[in-house]
N, C-alpha and C positions, 0 to 999 in steps of 0.2 A: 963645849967646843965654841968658839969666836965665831962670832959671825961677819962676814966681810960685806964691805960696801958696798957690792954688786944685788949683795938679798933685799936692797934696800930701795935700789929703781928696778928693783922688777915686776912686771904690768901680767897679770894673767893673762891666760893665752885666747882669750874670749875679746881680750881689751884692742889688741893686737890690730884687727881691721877696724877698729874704731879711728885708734892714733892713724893708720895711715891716708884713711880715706877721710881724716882732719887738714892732715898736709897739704894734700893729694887738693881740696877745695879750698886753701890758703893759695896753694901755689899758680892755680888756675886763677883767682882773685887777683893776685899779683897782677898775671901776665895782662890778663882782660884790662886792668888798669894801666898798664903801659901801651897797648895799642890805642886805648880812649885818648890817652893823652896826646898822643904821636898824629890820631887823627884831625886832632883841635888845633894841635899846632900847626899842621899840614892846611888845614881850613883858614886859618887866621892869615897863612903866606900866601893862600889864593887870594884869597880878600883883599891882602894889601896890594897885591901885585895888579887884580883888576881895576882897584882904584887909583894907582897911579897912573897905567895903561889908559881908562878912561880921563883922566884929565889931561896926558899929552893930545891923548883925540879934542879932546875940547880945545886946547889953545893952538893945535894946527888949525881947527877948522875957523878959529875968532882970525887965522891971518889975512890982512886983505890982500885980494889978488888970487885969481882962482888956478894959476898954475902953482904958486907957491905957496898956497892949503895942500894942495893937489900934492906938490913936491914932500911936503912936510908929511902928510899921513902913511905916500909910499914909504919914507923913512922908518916910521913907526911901526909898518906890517910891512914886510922886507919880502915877504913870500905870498902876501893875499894876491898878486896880479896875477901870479901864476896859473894857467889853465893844464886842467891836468888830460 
């Protein structure tokens, strides 16, 4: 009798939770590496964003004339005046 292709990947039934709980900790590895990444880049956009933020504060406050520092920073924090 011939033997077909299928006798050929077949894994005994022992092997079974082996292969899937290989997956199973592949796919987990995966994921964990995709939110690593997402976090670094989300960190690196803070970063940029408060280093630029802190240098507008730096050259409102080098303006001279102390209403229009004053003018300039309210620009830059559009909401800090606000008392709640």
């Amino acid at each position: 009798m011939p033997r077909s292709w299928h006798g050929s990947l077949a894994l005994p039934a022992k092997a079974w939770p082996a292969v899937l709980a290989s997956v199973a900790v592949l796919v987990l590895l995966v994921a964990f590496d995709q939110v690593v990444r997402g976090a670094v880049i989300q960190s690196e956009l803070r970063r940029q964003a408060a280093a630029v933020h802190a240098e507008a504060a730096w050259r409102c406050k080098a303006l001279r004339g102390r209403g229009v520092s004053q003018a300039c920073l309210a620009q830059l924090n559009p909401g800090s005046d606000r008392r709640p």
